[in-house]
C-alpha atoms as a printed R data frame, in Angstrom:
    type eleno elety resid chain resno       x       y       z
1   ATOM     1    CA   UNK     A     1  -3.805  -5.495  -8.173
2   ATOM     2    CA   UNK     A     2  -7.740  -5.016  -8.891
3   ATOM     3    CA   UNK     A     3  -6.808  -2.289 -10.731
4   ATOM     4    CA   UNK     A     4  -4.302  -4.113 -12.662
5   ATOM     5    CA   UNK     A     5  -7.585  -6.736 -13.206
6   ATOM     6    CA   UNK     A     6  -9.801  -4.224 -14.362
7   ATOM     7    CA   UNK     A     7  -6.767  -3.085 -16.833
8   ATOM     8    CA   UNK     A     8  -6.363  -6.573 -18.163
9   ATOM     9    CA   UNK     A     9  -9.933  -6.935 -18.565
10  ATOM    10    CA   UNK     A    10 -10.790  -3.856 -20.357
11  ATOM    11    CA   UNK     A    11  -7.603  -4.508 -22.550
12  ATOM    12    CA   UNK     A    12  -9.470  -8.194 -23.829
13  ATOM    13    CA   UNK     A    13  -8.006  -9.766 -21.754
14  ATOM    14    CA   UNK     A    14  -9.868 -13.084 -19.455
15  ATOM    15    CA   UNK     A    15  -8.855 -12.613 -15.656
16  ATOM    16    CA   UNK     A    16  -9.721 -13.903 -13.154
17  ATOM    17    CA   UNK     A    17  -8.700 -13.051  -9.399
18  ATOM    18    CA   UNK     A    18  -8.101 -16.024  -6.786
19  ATOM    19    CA   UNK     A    19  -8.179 -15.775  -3.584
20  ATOM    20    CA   UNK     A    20  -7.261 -18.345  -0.507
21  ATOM    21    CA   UNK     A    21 -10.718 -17.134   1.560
22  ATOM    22    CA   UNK     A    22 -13.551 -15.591   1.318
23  ATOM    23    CA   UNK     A    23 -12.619 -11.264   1.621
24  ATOM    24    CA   UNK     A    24 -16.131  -9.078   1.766
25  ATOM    25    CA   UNK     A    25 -14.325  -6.315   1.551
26  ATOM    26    CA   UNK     A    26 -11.839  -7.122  -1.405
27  ATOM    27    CA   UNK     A    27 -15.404  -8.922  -2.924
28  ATOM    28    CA   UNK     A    28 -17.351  -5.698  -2.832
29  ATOM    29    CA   UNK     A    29 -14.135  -3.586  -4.945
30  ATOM    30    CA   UNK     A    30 -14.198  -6.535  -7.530
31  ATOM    31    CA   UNK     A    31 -14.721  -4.788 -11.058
32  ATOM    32    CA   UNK     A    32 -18.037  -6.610 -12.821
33  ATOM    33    CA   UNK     A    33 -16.470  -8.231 -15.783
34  ATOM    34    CA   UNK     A    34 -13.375  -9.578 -13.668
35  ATOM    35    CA   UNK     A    35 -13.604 -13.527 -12.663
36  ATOM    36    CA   UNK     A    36 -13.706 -14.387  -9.203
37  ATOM    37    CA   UNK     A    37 -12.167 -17.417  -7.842
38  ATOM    38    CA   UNK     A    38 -12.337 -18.620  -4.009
39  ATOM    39    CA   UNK     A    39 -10.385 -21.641  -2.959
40  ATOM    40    CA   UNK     A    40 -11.658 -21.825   0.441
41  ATOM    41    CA   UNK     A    41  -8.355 -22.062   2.372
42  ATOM    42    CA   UNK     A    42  -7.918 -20.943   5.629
43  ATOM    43    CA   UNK     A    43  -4.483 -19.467   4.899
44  ATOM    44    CA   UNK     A    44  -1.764 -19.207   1.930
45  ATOM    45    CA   UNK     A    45   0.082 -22.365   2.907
46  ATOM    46    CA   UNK     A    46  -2.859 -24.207   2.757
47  ATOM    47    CA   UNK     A    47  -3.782 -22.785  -0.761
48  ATOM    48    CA   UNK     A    48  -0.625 -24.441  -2.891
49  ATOM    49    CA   UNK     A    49  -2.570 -28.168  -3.868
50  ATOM    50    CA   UNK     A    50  -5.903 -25.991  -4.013
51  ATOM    51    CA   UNK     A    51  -4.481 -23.354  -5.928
52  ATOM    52    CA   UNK     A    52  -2.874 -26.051  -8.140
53  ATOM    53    CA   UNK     A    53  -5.943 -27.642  -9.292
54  ATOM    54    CA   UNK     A    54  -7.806 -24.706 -10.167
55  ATOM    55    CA   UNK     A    55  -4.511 -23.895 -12.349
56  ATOM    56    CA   UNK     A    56  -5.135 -27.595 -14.326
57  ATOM    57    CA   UNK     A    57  -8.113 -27.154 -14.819
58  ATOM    58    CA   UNK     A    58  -8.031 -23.368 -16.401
59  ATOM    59    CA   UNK     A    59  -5.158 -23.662 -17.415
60  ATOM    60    CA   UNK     A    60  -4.455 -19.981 -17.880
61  ATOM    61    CA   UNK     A    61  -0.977 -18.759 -19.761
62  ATOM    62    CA   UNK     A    62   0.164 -16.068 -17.320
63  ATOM    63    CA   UNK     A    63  -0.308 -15.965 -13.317
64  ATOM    64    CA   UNK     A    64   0.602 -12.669 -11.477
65  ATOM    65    CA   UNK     A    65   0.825 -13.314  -7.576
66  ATOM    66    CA   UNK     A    66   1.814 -10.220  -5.410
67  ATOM    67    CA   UNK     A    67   3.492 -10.153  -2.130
68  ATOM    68    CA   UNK     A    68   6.033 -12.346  -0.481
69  ATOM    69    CA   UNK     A    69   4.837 -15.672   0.767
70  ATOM    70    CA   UNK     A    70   1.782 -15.448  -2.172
71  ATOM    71    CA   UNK     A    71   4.289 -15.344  -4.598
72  ATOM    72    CA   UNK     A    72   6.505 -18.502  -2.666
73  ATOM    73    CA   UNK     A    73   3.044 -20.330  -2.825
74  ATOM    74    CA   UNK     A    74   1.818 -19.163  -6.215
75  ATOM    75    CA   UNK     A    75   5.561 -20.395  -7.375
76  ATOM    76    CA   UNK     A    76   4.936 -24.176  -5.661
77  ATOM    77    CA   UNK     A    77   1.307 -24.191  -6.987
78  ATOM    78    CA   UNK     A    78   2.759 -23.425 -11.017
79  ATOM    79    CA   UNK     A    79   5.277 -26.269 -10.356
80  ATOM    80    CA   UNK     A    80   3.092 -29.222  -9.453
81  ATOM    81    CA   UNK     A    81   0.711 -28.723 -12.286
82  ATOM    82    CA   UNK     A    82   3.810 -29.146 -14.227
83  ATOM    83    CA   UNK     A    83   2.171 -27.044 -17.101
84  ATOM    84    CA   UNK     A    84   4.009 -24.292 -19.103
85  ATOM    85    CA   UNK     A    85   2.271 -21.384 -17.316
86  ATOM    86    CA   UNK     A    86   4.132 -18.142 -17.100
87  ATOM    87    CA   UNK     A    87   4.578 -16.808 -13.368
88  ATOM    88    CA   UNK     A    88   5.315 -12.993 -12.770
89  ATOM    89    CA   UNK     A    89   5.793 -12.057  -9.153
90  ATOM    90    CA   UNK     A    90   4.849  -8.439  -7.683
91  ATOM    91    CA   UNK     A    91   7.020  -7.726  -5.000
92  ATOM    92    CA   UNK     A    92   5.028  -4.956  -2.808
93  ATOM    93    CA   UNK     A    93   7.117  -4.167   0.154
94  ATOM    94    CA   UNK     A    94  10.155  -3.672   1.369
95  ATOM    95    CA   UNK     A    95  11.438  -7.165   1.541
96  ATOM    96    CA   UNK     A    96  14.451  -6.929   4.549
97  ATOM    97    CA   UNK     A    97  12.227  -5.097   6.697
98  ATOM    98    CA   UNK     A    98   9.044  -7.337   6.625
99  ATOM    99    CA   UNK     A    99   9.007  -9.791   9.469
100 ATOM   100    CA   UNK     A   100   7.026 -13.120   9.287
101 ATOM   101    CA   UNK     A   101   5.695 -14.414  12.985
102 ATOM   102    CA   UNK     A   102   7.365 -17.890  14.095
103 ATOM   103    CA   UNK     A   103  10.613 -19.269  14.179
104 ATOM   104    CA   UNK     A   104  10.090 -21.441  11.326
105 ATOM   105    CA   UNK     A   105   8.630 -19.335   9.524
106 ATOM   106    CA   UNK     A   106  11.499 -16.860  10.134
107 ATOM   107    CA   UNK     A   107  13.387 -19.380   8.827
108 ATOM   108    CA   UNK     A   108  11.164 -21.214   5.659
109 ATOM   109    CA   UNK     A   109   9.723 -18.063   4.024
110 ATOM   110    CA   UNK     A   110  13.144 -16.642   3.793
111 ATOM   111    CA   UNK     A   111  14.425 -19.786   2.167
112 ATOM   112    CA   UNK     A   112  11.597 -20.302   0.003
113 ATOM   113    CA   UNK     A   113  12.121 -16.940  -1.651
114 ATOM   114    CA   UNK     A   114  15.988 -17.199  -2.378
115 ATOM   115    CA   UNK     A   115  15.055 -20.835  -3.840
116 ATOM   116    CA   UNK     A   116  11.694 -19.627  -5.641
117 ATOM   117    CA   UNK     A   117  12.273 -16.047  -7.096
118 ATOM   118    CA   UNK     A   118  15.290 -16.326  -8.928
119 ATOM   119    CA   UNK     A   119  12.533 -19.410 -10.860
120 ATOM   120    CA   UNK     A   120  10.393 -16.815 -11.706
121 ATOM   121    CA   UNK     A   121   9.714 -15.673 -15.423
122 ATOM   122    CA   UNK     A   122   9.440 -12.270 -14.750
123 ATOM   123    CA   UNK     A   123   9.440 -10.354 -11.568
124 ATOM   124    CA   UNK     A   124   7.924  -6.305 -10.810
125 ATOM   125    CA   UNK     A   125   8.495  -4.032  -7.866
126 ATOM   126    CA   UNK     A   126   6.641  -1.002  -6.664
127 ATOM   127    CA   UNK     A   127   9.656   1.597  -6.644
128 ATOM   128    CA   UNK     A   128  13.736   1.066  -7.624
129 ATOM   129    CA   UNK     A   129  14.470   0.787  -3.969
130 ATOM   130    CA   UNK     A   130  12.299  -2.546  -3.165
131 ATOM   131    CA   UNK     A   131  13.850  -3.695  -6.255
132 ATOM   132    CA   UNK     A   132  17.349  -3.054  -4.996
133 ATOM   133    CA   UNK     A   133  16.499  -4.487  -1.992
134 ATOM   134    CA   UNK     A   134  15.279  -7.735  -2.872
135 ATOM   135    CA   UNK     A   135  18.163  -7.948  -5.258
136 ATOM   136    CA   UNK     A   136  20.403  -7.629  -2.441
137 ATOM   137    CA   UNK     A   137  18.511  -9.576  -0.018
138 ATOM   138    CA   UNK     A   138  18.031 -12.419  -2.416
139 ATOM   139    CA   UNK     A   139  20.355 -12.821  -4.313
140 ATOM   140    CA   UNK     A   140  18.336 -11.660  -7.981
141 ATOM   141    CA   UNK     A   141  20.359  -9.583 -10.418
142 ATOM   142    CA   UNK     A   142  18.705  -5.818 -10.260
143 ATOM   143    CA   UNK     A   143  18.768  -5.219 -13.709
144 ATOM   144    CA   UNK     A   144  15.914  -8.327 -13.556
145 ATOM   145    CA   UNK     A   145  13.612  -7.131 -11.646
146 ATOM   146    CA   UNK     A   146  11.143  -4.330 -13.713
147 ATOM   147    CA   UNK     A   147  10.263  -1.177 -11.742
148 ATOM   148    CA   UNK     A   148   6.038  -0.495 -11.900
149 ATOM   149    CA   UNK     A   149   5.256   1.554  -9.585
150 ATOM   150    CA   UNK     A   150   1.042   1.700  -8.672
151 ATOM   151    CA   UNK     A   151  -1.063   4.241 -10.574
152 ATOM   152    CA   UNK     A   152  -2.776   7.023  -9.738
153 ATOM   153    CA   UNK     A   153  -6.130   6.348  -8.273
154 ATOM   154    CA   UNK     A   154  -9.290   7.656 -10.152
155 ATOM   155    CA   UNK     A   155 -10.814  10.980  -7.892
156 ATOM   156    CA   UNK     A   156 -14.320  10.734  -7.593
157 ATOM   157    CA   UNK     A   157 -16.584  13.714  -7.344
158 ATOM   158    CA   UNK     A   158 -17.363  14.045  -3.507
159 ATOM   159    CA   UNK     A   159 -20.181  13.651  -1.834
160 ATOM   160    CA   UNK     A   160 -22.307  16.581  -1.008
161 ATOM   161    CA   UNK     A   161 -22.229  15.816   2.660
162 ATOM   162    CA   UNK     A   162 -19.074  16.084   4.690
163 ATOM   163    CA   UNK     A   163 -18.426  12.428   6.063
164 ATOM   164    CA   UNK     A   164 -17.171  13.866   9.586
165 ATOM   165    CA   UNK     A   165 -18.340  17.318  10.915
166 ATOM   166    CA   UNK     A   166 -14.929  18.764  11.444
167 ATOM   167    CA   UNK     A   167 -14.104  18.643   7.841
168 ATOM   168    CA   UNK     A   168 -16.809  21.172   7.636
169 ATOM   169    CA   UNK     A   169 -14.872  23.486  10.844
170 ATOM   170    CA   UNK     A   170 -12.142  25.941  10.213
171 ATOM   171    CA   UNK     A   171  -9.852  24.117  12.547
172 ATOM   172    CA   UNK     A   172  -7.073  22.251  10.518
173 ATOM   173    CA   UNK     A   173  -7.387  19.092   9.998
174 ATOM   174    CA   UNK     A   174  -4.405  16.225   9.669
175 ATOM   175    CA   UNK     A   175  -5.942  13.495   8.027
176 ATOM   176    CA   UNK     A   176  -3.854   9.591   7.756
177 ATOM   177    CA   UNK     A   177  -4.555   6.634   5.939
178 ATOM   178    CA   UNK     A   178  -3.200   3.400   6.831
179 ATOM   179    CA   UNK     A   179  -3.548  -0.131   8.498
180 ATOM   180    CA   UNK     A   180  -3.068   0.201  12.146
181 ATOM   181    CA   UNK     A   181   0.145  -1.941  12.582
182 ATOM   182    CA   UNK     A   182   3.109  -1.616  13.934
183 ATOM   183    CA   UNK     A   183   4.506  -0.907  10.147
184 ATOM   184    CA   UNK     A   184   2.806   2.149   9.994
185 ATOM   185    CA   UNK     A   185   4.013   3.510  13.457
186 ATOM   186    CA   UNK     A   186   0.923   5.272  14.258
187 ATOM   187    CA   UNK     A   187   2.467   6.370  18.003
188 ATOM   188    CA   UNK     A   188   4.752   8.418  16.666
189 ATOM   189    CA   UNK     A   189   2.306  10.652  14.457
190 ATOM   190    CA   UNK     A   190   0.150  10.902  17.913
191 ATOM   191    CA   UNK     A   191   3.077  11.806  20.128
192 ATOM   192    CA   UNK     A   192   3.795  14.425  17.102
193 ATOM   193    CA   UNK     A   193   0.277  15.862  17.148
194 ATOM   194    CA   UNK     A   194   0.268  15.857  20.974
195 ATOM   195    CA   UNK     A   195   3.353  18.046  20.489
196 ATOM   196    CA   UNK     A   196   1.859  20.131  17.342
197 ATOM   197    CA   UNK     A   197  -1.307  21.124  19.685
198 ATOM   198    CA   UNK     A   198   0.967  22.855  22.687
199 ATOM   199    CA   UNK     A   199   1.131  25.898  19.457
200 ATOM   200    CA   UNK     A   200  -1.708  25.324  17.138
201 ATOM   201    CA   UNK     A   201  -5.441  23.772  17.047
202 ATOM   202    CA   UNK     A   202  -5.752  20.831  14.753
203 ATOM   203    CA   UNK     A   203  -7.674  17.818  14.154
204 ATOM   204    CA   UNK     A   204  -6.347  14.520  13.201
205 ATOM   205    CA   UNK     A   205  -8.606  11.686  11.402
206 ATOM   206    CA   UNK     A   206  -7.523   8.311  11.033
207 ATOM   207    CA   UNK     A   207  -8.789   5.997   8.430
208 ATOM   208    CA   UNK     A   208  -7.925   2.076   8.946
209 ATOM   209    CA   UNK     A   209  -8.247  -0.681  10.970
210 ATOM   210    CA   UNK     A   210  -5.656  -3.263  12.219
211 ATOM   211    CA   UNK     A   211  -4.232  -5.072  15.367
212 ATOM   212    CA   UNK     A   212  -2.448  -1.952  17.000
213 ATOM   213    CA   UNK     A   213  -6.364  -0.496  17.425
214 ATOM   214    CA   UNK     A   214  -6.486  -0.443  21.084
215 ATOM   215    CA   UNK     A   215  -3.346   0.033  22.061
216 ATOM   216    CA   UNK     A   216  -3.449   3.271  20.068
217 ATOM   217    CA   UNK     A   217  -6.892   4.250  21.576
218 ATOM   218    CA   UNK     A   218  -5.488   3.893  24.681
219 ATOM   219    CA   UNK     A   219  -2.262   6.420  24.083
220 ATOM   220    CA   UNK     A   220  -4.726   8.827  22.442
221 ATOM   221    CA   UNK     A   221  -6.447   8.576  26.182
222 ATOM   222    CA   UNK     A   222  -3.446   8.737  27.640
223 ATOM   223    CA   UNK     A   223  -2.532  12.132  25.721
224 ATOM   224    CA   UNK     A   224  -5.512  13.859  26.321
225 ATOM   225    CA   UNK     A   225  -6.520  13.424  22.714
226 ATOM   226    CA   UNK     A   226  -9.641  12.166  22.787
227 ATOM   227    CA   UNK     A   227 -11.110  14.869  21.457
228 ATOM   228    CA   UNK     A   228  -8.776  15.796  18.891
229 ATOM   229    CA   UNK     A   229  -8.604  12.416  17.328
230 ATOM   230    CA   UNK     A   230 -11.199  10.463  15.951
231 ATOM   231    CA   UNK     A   231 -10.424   7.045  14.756
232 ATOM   232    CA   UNK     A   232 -13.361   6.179  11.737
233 ATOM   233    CA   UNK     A   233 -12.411   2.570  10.709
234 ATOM   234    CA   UNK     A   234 -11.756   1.445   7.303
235 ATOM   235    CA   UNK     A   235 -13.776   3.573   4.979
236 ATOM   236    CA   UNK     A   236 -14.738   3.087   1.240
237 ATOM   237    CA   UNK     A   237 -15.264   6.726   1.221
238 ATOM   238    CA   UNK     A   238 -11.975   7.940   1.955
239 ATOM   239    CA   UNK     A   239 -12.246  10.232  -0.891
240 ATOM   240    CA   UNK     A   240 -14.957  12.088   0.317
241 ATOM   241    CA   UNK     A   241 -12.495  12.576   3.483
242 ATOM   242    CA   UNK     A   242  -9.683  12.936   1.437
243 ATOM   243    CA   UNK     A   243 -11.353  16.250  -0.486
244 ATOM   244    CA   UNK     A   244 -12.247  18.257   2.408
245 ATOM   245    CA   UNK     A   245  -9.144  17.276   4.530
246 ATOM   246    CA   UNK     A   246  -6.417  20.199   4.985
247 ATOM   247    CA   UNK     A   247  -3.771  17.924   5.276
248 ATOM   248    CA   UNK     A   248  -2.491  14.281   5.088
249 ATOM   249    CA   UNK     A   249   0.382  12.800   7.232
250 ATOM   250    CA   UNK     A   250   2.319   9.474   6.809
251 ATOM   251    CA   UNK     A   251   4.124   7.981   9.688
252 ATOM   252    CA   UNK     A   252   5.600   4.521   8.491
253 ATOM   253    CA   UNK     A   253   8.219   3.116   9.267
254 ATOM   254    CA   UNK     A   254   8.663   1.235   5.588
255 ATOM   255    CA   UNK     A   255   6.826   1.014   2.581
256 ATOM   256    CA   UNK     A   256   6.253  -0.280  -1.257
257 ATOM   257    CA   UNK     A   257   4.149   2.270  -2.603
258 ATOM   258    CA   UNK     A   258   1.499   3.849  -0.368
259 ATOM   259    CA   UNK     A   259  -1.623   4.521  -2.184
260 ATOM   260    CA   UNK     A   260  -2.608   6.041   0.015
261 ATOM   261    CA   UNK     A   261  -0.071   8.794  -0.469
262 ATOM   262    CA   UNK     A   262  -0.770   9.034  -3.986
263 ATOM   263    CA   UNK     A   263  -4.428   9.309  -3.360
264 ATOM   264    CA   UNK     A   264  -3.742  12.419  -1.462
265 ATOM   265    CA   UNK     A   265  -1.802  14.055  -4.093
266 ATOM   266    CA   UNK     A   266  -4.396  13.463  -6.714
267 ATOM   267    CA   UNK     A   267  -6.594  16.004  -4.275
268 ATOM   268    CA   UNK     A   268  -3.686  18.107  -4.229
269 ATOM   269    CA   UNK     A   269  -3.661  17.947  -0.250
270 ATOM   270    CA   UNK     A   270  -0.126  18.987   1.257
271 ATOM   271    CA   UNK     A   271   1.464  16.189   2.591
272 ATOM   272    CA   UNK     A   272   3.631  15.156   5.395
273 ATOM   273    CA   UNK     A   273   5.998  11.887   4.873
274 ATOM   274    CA   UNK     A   274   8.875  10.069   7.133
275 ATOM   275    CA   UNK     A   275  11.522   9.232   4.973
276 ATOM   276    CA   UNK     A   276  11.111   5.983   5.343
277 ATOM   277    CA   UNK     A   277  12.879   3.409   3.148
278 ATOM   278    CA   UNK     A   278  10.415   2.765   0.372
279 ATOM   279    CA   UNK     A   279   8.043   4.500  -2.208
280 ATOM   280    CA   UNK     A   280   7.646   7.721  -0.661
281 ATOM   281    CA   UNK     A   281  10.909   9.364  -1.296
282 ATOM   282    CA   UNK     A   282  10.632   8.162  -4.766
283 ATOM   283    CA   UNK     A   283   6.949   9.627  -4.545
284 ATOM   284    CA   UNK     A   284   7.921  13.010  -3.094
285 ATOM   285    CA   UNK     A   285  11.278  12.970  -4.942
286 ATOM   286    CA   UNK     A   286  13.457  13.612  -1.891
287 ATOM   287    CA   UNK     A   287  11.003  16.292  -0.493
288 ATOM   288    CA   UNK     A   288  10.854  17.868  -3.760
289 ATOM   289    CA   UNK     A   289   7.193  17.678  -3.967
290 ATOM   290    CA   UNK     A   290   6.370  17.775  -0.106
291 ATOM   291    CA   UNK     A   291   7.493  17.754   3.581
292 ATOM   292    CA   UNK     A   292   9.791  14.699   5.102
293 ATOM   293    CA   UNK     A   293  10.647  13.587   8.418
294 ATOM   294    CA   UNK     A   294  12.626  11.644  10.458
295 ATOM   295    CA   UNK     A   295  11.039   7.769  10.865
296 ATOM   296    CA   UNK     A   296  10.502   7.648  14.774
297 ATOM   297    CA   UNK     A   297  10.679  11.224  15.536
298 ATOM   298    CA   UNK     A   298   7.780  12.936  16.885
299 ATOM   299    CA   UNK     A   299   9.732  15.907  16.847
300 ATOM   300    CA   UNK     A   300  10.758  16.008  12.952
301 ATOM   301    CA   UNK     A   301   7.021  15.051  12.428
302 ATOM   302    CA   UNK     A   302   5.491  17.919  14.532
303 ATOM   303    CA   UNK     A   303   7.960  20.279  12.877
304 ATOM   304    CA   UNK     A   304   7.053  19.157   9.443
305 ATOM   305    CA   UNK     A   305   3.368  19.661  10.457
306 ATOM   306    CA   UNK     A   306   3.943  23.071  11.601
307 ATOM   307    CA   UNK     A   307   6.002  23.689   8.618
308 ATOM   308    CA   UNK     A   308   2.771  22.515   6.495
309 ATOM   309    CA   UNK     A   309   0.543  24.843   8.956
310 ATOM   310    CA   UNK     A   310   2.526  27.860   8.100
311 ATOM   311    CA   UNK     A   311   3.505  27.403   4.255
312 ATOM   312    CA   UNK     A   312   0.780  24.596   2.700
313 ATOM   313    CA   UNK     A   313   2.235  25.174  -1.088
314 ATOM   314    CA   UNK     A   314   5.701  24.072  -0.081
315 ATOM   315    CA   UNK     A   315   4.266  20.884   0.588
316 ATOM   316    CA   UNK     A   316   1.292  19.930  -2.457
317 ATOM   317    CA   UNK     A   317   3.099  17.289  -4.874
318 ATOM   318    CA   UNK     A   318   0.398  17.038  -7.445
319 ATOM   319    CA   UNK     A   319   2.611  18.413 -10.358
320 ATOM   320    CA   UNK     A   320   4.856  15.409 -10.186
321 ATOM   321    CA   UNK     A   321   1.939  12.476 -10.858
322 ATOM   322    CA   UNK     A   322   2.722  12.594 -14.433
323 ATOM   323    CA   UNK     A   323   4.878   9.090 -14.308
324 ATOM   324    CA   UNK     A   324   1.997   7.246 -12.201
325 ATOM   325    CA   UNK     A   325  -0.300   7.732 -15.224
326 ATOM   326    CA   UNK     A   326  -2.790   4.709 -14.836
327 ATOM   327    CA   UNK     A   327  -2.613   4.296 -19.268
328 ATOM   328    CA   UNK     A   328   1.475   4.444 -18.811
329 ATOM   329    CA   UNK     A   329   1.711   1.987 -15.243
330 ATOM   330    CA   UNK     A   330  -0.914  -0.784 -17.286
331 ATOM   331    CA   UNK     A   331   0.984  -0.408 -20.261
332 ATOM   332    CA   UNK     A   332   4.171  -1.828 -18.340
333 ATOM   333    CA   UNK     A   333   1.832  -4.749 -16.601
334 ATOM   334    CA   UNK     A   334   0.525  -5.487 -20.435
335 ATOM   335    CA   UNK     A   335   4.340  -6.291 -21.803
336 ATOM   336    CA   UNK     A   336   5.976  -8.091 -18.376
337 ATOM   337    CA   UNK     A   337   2.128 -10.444 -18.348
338 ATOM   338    CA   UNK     A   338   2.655 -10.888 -22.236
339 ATOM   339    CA   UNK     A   339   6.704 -11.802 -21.715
């Protein structure tokens, strides 16, 4: 979505990004001519009458919320300013597999969207099957939902200095990129790698940070990979790993659209995907463009590996970025904002 910002912006466009707290980290990635807007909530259902007076007052002619309950609050927030301002939801991830914590929330958010979406002027989704899902799930007619899937990220040159010594050792290296939750199923890529290094010497580097931390930490222990694994935290120089990494391996369970994925294939790493329900398929076009596995299989993981290992071409996918153009995925943001 900062991205999408910095699109906007260049394009003549005012923007300005809100936010419900203050976010260093999101802060710190904010392009310089992009507004900035805090509204000093301690969570999204607090941010509806906030968020609603900042509206008044701007009174802006387009809003574009992303992600499930910001888009129910963004919604709520457009509707007591009771101004004519044109709401275009992003829908991110794969709506019948995201849980929400709480029994009424189980219960409102769920609600909320089936009584809020189908309101919305306009509404995007990261690849054709979270569209098709939320159509299904919520009762929106598919052929209204518009397809944008993200962009290929910009490659920066790297660094001249290898952020982790073993990307400068001729052991492989397995590199993943992704929020430590239980989404992105992180214990069965180590069960897979603890299975991968009975044959072959590898290296794994994790990049990412989340509430599954030390419970993963603990099965790395607990598979005598502590020295095989290194877990570096989120990094703003993931390119820098991403350049001098031999591989890259995703594990979720579900997703939208990983950047992450696409990140990789701009450095024309081989990659490793489940075939999970969500962008990467769509990404990889069926395994087209690089290796799939089974979600939840160690086994079909540390096969795929192995397969990578033995025959890296079969899985590089960088000849099939050509649709994620960043000119071609702005282009469609321009005319759904615009209406």
């Amino acid at each position: 979505m900062l991205r999408v910002a910095e699109s906007m912006t260049a394009r003549g466009h005012e923007v300005d990004v809100v936010i419900a707290e203050r976010n260093e980290d999101l802060i710190s990635l904010l392009p310089q001519d992009v507004g900035y807007h805090k509204l000093g909530c301690h969570n999204l259902k607090a941010a509806i009458r906030p968020f609603a007076v900042y509206l008044k007052a701007q009174k802006p002619d387009v809003v574009l919320s992303a992600m499930t309950v910001a888009n129910c609050i963004a919604a709520l927030a457009v509707k007591l300013t009771c101004l004519h301002i044109r709401h275009v939801m992003s829908e991110r991830n794969l709506y019948s597999a995201q849980t929400w914590p709480g029994r009424f929330n189980r219960l409102l958010i769920p609600a909320m969207t089936r009584l809020l979406y189908p309101q919305a002027d306009a509404i995007t989704a990261v690849s054709s099957m979270v569209a098709d899902d939320l159509a299904e799930h919520v009762g929106i007619p598919a052929h209204s939902i518009t397809t944008i899937p993200n962009p290929t990220p910009e490659r920066p040159a790297p660094s001249a200095v290898a952020p982790h010594p073993w990307l400068d050792e001729d052991i492989p290296v397995f590199l993943a990129i992704a929020s430590l939750t239980k989404q992105k199923d992180y214990p069965t890529l180590l069960h897979a790698f603890a299975v991968l290094l009975r044959d072959q010497p590898a290296r794994l580097l994790i990049l990412g940070k989340g509430d599954e931390e030390e419970a993963l930490k603990t099965l790395t222990d607990e598979l005598g990979m502590t020295e095989k694994i290194s877990f570096e935290g989120y990094r703003f120089d993931r390119h820098d790993y991403l350049s001098r990494a031999d591989f890259f391996v995703l594990s979720s369970t579900y997703e939208g659209m990983p950047n992450a994925l696409l990140e990789a294939m701009i450095h024309n790493l081989p990659v490793i995907s489940t075939k999970c329900p969500g962008g990467p398929m769509e990404v990889l076009q069926n395994g087209q463009y690089g290796l799939l596995c089974k979600v939840g299989s160690p086994e079909s993981m540390a096969a795929a590996m192995a397969q990578a290992l033995e025959n890296p071409e079969k899985a590089r996918g960088a000849a099939n970025l050509e649709r994620f153009e960043a000119d071609r995925i702005f282009d469609a943001y321009e005319r759904v904002l615009l209406g």
